[in-house]
Biopython code that builds the backbone (N, CA, C, O; Angstrom):
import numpy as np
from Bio.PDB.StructureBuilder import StructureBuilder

atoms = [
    (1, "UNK", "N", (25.514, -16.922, 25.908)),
    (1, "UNK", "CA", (26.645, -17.502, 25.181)),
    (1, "UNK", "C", (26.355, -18.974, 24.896)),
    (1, "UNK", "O", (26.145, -19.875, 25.708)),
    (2, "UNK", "N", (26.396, -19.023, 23.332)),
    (2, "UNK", "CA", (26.290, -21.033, 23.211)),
    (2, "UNK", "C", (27.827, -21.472, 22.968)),
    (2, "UNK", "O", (28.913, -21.008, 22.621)),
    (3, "UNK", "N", (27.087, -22.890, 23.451)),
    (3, "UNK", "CA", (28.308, -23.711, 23.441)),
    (3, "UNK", "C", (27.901, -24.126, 21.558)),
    (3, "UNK", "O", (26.772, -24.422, 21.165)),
    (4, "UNK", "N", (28.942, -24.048, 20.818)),
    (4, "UNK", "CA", (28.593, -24.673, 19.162)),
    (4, "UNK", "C", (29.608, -25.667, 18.940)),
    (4, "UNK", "O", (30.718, -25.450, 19.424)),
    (5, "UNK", "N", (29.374, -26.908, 18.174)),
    (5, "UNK", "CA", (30.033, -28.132, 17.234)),
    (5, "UNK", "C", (30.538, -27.500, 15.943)),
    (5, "UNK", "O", (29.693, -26.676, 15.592)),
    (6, "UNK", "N", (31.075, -27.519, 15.493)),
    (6, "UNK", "CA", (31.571, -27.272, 13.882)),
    (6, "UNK", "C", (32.062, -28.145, 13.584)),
    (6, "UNK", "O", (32.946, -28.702, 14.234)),
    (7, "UNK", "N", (31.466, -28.629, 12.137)),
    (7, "UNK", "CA", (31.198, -29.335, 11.538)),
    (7, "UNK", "C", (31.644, -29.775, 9.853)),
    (7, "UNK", "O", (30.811, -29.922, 8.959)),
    (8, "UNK", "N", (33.191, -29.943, 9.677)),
    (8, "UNK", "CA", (33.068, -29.525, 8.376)),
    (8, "UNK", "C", (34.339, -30.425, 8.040)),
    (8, "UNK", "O", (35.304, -30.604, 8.782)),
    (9, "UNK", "N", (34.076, -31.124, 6.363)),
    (9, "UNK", "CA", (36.042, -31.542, 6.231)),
    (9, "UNK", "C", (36.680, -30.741, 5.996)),
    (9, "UNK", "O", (37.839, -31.152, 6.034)),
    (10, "UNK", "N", (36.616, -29.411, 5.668)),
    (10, "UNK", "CA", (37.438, -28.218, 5.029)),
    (10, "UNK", "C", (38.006, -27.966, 6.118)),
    (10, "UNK", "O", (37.270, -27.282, 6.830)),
    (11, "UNK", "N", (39.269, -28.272, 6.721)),
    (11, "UNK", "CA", (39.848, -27.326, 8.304)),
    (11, "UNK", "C", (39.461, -25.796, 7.736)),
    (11, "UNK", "O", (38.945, -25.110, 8.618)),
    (12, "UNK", "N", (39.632, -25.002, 6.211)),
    (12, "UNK", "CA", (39.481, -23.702, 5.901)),
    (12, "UNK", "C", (38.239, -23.433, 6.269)),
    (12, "UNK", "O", (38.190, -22.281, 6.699)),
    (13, "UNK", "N", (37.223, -23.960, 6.299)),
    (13, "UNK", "CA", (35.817, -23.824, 6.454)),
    (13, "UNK", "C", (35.816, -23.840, 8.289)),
    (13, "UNK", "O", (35.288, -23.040, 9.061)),
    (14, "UNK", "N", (36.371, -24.689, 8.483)),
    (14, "UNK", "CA", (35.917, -24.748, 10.595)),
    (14, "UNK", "C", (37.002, -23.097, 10.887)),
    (14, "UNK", "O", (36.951, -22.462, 11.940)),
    (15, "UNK", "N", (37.791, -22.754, 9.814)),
    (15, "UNK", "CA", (38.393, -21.925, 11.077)),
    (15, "UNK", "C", (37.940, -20.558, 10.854)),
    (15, "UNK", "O", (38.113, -19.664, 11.682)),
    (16, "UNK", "N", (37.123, -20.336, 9.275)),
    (16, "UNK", "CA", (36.141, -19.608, 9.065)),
    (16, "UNK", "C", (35.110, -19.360, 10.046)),
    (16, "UNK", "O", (35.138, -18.354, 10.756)),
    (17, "UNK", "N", (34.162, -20.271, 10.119)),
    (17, "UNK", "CA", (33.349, -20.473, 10.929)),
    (17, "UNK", "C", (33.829, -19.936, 12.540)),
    (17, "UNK", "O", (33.320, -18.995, 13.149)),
    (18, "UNK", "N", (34.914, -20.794, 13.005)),
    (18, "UNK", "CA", (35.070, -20.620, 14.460)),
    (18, "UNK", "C", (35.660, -19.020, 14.761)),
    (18, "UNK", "O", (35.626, -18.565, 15.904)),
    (19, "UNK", "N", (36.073, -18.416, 13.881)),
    (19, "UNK", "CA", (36.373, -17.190, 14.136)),
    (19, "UNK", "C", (35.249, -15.914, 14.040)),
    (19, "UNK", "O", (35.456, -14.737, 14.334)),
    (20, "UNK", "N", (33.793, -16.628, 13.453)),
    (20, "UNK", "CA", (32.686, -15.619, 13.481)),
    (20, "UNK", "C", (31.976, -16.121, 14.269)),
    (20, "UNK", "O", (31.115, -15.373, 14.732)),
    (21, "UNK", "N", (32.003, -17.639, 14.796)),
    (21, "UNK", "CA", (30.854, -17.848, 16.367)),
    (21, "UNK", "C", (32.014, -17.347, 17.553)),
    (21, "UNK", "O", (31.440, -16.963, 18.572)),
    (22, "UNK", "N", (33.421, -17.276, 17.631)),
    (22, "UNK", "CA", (34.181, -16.623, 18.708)),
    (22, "UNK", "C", (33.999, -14.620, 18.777)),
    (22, "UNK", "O", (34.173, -14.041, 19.850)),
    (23, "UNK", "N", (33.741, -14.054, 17.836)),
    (23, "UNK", "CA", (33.738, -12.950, 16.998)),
    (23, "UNK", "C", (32.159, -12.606, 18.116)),
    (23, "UNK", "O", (32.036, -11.678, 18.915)),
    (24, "UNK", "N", (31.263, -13.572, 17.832)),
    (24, "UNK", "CA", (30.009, -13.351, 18.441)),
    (24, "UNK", "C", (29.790, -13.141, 19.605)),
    (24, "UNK", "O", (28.923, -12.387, 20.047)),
    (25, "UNK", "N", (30.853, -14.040, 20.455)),
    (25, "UNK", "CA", (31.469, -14.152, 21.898)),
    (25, "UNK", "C", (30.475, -15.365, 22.631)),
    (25, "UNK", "O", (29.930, -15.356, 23.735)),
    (26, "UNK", "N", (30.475, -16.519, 21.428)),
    (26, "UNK", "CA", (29.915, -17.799, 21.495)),
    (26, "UNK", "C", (31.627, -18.714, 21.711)),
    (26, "UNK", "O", (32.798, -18.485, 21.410)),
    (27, "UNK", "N", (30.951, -19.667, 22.317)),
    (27, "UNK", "CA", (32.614, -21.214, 22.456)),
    (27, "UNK", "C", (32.285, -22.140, 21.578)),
    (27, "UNK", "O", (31.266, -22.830, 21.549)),
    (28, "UNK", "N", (33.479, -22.126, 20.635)),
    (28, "UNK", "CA", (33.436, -23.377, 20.247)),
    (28, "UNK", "C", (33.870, -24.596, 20.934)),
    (28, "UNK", "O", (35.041, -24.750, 21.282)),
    (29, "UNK", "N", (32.997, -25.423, 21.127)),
    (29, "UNK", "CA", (33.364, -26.371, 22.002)),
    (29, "UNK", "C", (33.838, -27.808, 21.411)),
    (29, "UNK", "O", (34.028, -28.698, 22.240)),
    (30, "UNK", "N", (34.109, -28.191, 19.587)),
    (30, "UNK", "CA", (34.341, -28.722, 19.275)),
    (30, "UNK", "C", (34.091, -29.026, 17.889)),
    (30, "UNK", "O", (33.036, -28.687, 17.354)),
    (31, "UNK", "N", (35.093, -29.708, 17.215)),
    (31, "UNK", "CA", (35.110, -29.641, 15.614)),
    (31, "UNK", "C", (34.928, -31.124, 15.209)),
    (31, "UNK", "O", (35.219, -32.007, 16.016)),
    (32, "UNK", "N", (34.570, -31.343, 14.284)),
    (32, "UNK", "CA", (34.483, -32.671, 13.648)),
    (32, "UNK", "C", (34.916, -32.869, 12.161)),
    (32, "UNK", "O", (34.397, -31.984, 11.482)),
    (33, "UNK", "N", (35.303, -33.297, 11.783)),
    (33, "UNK", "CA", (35.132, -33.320, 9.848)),
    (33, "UNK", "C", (34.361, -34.532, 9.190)),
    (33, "UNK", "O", (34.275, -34.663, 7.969)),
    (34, "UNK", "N", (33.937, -35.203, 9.890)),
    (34, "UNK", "CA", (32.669, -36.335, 9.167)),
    (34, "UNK", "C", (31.565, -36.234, 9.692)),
    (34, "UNK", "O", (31.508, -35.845, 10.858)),
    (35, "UNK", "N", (30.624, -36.491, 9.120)),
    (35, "UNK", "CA", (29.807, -37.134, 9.967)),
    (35, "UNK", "C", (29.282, -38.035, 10.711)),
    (35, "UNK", "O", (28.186, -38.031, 11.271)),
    (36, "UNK", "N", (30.398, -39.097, 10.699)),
    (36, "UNK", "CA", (30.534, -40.052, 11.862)),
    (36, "UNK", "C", (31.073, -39.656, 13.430)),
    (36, "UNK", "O", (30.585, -40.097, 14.470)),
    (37, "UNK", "N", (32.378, -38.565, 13.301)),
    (37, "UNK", "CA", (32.795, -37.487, 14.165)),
    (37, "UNK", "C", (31.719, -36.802, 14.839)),
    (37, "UNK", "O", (31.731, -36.670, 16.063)),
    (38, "UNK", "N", (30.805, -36.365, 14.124)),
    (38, "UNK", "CA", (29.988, -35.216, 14.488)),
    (38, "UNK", "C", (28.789, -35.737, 15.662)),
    (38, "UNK", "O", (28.285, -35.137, 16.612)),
    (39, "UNK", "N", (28.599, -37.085, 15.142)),
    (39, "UNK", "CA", (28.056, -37.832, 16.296)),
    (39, "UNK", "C", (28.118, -38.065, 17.405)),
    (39, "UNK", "O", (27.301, -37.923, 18.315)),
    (40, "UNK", "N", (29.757, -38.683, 17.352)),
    (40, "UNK", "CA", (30.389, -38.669, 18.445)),
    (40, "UNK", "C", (30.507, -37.523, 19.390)),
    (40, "UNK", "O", (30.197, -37.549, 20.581)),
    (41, "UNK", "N", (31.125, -36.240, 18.540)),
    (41, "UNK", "CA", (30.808, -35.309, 19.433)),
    (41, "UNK", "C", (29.953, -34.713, 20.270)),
    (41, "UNK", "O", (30.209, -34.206, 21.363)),
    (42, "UNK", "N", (28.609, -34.818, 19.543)),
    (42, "UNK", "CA", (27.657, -34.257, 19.413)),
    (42, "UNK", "C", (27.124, -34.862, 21.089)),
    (42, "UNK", "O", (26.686, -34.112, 21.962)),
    (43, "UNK", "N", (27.295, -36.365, 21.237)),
    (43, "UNK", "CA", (27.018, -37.120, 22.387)),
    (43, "UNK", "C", (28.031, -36.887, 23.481)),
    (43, "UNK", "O", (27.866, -37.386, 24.594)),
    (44, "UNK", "N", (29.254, -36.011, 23.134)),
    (44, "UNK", "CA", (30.110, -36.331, 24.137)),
    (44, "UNK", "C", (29.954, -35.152, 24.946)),
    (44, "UNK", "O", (30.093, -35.209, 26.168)),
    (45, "UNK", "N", (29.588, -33.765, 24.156)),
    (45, "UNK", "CA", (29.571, -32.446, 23.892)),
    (45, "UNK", "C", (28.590, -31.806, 24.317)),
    (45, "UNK", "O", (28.756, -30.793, 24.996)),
    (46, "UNK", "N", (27.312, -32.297, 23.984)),
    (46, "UNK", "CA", (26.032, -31.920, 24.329)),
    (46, "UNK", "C", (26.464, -29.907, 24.311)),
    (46, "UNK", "O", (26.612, -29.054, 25.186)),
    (47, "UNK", "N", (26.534, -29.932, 22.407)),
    (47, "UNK", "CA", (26.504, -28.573, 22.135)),
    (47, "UNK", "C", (25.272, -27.741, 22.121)),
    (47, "UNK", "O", (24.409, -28.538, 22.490)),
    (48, "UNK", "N", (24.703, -26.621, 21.911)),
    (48, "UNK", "CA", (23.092, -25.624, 22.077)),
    (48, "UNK", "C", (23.451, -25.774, 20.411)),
    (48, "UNK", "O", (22.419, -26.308, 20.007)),
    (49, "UNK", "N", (23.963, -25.675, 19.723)),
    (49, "UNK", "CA", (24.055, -25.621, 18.264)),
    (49, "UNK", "C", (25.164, -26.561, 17.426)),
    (49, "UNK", "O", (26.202, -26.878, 18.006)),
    (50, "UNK", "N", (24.910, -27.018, 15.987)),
    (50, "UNK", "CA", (25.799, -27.367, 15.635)),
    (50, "UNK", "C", (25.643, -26.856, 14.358)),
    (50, "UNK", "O", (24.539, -26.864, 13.813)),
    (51, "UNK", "N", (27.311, -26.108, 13.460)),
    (51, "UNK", "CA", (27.043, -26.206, 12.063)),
    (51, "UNK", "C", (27.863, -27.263, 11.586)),
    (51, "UNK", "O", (29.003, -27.628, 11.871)),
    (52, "UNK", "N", (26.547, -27.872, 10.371)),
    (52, "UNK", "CA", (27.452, -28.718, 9.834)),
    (52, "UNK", "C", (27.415, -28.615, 8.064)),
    (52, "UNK", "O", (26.539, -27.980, 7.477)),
    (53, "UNK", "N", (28.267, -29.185, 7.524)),
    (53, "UNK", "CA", (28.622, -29.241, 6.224)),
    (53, "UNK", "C", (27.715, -30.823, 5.911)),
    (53, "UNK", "O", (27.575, -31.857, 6.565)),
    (54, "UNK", "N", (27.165, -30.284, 4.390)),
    (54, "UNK", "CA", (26.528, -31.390, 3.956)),
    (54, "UNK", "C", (27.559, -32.373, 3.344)),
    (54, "UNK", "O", (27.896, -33.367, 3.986)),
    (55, "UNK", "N", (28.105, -32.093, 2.021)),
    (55, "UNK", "CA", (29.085, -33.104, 1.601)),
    (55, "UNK", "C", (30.339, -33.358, 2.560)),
    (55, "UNK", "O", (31.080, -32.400, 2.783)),
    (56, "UNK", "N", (30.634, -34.688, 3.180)),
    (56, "UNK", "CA", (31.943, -34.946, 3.690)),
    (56, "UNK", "C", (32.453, -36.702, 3.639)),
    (56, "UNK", "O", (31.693, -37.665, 3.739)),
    (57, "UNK", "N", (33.306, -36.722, 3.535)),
    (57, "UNK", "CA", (33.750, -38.157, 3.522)),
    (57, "UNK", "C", (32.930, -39.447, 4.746)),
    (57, "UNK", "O", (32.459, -39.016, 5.798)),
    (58, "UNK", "N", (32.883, -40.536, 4.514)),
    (58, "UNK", "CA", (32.369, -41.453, 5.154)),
    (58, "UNK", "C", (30.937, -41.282, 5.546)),
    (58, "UNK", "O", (30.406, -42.392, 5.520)),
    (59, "UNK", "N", (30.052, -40.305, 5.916)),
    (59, "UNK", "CA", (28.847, -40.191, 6.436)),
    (59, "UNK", "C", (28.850, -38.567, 6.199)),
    (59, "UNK", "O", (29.573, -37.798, 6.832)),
    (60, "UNK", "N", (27.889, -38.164, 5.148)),
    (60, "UNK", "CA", (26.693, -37.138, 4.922)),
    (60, "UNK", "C", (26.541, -36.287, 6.156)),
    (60, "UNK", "O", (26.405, -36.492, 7.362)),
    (61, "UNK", "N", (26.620, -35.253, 5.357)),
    (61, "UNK", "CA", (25.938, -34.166, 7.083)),
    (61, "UNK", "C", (24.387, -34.645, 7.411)),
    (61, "UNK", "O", (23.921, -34.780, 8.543)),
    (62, "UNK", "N", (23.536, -34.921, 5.869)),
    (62, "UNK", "CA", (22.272, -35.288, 6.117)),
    (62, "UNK", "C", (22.021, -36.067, 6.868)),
    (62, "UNK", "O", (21.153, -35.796, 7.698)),
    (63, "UNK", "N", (22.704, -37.425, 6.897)),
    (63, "UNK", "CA", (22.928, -38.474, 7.858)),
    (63, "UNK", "C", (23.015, -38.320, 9.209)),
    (63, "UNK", "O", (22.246, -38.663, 10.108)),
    (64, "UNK", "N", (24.295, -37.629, 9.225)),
    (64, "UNK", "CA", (23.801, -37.001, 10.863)),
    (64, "UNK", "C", (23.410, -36.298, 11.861)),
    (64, "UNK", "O", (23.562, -36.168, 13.075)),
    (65, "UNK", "N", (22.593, -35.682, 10.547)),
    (65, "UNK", "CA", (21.937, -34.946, 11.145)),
    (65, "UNK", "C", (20.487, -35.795, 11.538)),
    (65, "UNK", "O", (19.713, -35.590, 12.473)),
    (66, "UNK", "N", (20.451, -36.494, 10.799)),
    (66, "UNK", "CA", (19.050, -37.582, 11.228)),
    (66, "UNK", "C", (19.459, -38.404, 12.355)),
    (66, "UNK", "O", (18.666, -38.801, 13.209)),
    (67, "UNK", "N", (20.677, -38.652, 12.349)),
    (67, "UNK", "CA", (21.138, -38.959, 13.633)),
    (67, "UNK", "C", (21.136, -38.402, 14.913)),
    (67, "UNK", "O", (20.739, -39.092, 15.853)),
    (68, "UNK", "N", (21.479, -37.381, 15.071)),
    (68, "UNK", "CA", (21.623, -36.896, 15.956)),
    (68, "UNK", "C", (20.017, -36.312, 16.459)),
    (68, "UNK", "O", (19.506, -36.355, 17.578)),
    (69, "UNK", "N", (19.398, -35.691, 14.990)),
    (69, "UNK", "CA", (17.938, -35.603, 15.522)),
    (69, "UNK", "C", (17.626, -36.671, 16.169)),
    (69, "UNK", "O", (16.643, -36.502, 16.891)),
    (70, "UNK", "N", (18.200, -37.999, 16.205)),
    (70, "UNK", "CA", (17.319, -39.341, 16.804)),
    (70, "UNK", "C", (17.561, -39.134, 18.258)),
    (70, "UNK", "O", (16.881, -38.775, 19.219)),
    (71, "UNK", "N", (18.607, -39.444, 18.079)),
    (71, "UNK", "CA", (19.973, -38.746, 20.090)),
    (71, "UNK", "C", (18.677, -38.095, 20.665)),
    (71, "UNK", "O", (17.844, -38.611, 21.409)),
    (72, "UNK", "N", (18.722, -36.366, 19.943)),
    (72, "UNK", "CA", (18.139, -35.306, 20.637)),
    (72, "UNK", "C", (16.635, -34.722, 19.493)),
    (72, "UNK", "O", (16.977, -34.300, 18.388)),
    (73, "UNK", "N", (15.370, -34.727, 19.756)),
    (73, "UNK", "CA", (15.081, -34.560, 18.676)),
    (73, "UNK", "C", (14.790, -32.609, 19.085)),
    (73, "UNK", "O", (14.036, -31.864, 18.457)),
    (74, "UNK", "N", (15.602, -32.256, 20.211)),
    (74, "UNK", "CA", (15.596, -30.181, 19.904)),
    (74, "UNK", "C", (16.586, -30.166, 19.782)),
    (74, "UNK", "O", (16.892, -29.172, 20.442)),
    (75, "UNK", "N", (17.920, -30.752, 19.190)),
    (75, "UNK", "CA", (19.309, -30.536, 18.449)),
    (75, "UNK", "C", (18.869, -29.351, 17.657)),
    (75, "UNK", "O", (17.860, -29.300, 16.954)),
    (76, "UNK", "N", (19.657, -28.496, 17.834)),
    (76, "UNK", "CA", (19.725, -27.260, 16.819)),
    (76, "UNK", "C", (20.402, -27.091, 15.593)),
    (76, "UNK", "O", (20.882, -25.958, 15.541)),
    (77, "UNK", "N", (20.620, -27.729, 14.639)),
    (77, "UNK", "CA", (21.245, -27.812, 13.272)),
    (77, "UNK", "C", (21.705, -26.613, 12.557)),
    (77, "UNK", "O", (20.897, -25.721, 12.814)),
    (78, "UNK", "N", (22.514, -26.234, 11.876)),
    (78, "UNK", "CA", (22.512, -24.895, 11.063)),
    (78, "UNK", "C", (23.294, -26.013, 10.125)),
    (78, "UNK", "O", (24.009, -26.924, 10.541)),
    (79, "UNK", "N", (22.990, -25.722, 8.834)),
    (79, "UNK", "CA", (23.387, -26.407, 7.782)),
    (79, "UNK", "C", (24.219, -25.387, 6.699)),
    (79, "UNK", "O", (23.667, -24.473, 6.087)),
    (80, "UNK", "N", (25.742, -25.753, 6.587)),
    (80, "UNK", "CA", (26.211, -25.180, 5.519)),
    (80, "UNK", "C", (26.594, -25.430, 4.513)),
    (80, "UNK", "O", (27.532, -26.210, 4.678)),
    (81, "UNK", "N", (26.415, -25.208, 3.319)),
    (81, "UNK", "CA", (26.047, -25.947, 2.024)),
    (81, "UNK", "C", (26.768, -25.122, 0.935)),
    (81, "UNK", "O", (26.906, -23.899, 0.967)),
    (82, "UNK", "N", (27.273, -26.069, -0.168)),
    (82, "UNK", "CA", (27.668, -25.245, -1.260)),
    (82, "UNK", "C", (26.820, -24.606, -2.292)),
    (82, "UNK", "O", (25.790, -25.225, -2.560)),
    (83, "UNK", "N", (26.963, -23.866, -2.718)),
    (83, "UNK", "CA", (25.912, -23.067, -4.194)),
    (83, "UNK", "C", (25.731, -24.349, -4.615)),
    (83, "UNK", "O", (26.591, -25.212, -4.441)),
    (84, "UNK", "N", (24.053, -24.673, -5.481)),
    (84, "UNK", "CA", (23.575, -25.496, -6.534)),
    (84, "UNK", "C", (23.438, -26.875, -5.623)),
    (84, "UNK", "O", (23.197, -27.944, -6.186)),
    (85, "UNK", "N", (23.620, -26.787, -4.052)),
    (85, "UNK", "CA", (23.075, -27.964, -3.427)),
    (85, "UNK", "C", (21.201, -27.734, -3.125)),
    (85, "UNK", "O", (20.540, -28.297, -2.252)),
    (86, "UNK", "N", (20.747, -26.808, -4.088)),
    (86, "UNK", "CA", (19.588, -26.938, -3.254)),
    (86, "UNK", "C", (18.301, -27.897, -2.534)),
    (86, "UNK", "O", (17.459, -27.866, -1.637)),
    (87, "UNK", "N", (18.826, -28.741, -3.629)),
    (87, "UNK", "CA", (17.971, -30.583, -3.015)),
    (87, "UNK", "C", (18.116, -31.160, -1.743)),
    (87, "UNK", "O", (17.309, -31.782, -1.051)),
    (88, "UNK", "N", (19.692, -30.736, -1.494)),
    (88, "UNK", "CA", (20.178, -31.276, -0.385)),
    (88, "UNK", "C", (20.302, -30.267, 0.617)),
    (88, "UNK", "O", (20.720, -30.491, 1.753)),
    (89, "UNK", "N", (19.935, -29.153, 0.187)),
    (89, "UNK", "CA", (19.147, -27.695, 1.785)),
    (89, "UNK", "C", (17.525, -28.686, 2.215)),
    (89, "UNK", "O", (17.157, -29.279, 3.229)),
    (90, "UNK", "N", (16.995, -28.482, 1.039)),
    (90, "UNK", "CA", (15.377, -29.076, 1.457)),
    (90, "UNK", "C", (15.378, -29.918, 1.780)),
    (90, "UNK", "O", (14.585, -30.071, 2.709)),
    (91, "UNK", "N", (16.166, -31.134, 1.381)),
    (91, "UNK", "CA", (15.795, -32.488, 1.945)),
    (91, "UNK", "C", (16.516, -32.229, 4.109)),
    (91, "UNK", "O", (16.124, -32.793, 5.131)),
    (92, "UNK", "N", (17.575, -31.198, 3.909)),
    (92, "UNK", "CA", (18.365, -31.058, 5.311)),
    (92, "UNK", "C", (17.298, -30.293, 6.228)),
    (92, "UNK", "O", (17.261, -30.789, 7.354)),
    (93, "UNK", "N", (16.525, -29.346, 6.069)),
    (93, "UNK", "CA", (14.995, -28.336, 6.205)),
    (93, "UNK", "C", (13.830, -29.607, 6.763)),
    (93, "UNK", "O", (13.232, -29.586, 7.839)),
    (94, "UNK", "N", (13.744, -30.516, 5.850)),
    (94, "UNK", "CA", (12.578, -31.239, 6.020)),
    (94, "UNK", "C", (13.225, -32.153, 7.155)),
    (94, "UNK", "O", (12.513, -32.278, 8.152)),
    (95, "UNK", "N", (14.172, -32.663, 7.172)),
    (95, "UNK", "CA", (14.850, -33.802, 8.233)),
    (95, "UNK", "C", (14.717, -32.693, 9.413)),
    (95, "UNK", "O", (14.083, -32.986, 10.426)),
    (96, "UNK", "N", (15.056, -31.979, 9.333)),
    (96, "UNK", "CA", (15.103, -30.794, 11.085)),
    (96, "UNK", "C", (15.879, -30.241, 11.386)),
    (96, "UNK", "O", (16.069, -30.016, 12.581)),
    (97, "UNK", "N", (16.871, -29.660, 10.177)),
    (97, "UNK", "CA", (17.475, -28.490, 10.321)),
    (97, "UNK", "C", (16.647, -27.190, 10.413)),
    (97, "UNK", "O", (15.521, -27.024, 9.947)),
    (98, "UNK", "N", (17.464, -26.214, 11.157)),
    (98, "UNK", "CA", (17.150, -25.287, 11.553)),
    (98, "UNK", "C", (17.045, -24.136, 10.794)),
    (98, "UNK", "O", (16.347, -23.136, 10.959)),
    (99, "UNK", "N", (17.868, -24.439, 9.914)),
    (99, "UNK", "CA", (18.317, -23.047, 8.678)),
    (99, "UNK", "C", (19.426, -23.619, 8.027)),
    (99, "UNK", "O", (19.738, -24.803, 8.162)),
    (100, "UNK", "N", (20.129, -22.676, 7.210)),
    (100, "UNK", "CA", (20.663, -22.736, 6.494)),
    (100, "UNK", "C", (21.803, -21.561, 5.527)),
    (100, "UNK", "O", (21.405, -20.499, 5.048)),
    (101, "UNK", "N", (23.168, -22.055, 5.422)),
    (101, "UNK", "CA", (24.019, -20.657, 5.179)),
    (101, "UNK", "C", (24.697, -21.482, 4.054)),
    (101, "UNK", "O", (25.111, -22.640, 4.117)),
    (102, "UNK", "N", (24.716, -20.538, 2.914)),
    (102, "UNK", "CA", (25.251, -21.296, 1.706)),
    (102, "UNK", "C", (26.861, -20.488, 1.551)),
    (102, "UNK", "O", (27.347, -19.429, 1.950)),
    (103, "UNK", "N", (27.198, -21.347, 0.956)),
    (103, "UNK", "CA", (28.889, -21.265, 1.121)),
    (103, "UNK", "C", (29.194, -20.828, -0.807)),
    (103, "UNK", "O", (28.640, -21.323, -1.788)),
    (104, "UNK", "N", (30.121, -19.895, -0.750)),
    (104, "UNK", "CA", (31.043, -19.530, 0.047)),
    (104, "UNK", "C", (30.310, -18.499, 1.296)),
    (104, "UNK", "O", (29.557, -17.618, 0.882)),
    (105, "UNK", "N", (30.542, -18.619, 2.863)),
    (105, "UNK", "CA", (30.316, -18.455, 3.537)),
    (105, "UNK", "C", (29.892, -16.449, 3.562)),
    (105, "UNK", "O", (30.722, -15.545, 3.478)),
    (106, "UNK", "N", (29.175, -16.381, 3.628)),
    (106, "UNK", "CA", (28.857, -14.680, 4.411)),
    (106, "UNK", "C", (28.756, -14.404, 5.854)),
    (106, "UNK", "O", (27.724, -14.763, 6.421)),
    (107, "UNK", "N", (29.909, -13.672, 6.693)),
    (107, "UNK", "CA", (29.832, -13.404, 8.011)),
    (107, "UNK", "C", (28.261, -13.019, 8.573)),
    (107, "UNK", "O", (27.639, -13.715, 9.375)),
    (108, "UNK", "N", (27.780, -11.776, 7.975)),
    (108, "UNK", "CA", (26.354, -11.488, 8.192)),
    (108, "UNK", "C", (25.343, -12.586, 8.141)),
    (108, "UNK", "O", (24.569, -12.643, 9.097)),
    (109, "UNK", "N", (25.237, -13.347, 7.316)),
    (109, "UNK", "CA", (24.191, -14.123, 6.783)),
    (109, "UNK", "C", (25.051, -15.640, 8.336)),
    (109, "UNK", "O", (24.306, -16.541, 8.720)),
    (110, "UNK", "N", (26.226, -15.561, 8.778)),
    (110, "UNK", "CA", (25.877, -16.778, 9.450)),
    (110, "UNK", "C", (25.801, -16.354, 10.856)),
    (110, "UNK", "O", (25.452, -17.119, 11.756)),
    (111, "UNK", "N", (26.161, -15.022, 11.048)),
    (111, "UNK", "CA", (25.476, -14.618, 12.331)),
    (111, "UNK", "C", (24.104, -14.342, 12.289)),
    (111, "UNK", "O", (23.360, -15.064, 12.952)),
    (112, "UNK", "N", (23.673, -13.492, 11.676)),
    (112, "UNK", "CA", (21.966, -13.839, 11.558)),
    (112, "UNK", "C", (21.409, -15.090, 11.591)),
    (112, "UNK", "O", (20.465, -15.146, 12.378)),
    (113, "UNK", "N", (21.704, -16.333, 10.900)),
    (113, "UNK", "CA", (21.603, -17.709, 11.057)),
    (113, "UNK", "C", (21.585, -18.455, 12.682)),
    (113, "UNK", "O", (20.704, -19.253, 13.002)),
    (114, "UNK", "N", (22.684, -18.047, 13.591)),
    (114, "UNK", "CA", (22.954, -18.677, 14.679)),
    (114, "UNK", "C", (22.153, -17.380, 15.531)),
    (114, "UNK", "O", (21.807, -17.791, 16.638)),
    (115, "UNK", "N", (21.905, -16.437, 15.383)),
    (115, "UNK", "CA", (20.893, -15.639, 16.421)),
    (115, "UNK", "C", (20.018, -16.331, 16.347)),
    (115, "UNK", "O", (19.699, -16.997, 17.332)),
    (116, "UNK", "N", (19.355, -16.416, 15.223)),
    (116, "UNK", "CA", (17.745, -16.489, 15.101)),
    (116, "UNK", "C", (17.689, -18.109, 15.497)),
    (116, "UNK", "O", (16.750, -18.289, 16.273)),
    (117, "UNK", "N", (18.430, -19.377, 15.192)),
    (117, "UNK", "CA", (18.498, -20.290, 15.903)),
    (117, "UNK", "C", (18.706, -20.779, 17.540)),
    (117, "UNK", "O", (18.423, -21.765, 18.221)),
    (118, "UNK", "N", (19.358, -19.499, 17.723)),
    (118, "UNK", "CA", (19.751, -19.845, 19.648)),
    (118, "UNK", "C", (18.576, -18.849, 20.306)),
    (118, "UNK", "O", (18.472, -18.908, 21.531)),
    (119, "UNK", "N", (17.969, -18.229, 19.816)),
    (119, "UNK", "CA", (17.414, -17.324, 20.117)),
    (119, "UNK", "C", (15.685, -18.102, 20.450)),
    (119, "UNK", "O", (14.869, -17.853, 21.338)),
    (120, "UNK", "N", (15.650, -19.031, 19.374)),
    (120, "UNK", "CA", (14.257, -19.824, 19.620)),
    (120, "UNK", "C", (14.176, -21.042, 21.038)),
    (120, "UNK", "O", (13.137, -21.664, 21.258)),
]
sb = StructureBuilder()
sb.init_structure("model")
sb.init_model(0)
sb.init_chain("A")
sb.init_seg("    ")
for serial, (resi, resn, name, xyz) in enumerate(atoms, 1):
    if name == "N":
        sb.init_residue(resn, " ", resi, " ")
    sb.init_atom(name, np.array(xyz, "f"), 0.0, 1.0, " ", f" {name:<3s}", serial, name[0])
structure = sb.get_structure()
C-alpha cells in the first residue's frame, strides 16, 4: 500500500484521482493545488508517489517537480496533463518524471501508471 500526494488546482480532478488510488486500496495522504503546496507537502509528507498536474496557478507542476527532484532525487512523479500538452509531458519525462496520464483522466490508464511506478 502507498502513501500518494495529489496534486492538482481542479478539486474535480483530486477527487477523481483520490477515489481510483483509494479504489486501489492505496492512502491518500495529502492534496495540494499549486505547486508551491506540493512542496510543502511533499517535505512534510514524505509520500512513495505523487500525481501532479502540470498547469496550476503560482508555480508549474514542472517546477516542482524539479523541486522536489532536488529534496529527493527517487521522488516518484506521475504527471497528469491535458490533451495537446505534449512539450510539457517531455520536457516533465526528461526532468524525472516517472510517467505520465493525459487528462481527461482514464481509470485503467492511471492505475496501470501508479503500478508500474510503485512497483519499480
Amino acid at each position: 500500500m502507498a502513501k500518494i500526494l495529489v496534486v492538482d488546482d481542479s478539486l474535480f480532478m483530486r477527487v477523481i484521482l483520490k477515489e481510483i488510488i483509494l479504489n486501489m486500496g492505496h492512502t491518500v495522504i495529502g492534496e495540494a493545488e499549486n505547486g508551491i503546496e506540493a512542496i510543502q507537502r511533499y517535505s512534510e509528507l514524505q509520500p512513495d508517489l505523487i500525481t501532479m498536474d502540470i498547469n496550476m496557478p503560482m508555480m508549474s507542476g514542472i517546477t516542482a517537480l524539479k523541486e522536489i527532484l532536488e529534496i529527493n532525487p527517487q521522488a516518484k512523479i506521475l504527471i497528469c496533463s491535458a490533451l495537446g500538452q505534449q512539450k510539457f509531458i517531455t520536457e516533465a519525462i526528461r526532468a524525472g518524471a516517472k510517467d505520465f496520464v493525459v487528462k481527461p483522466i482514464q481509470e485503467e490508464r492511471v492505475i496501470e501508471a501508479i503500478s508500474k511506478i510503485i512497483s519499480r
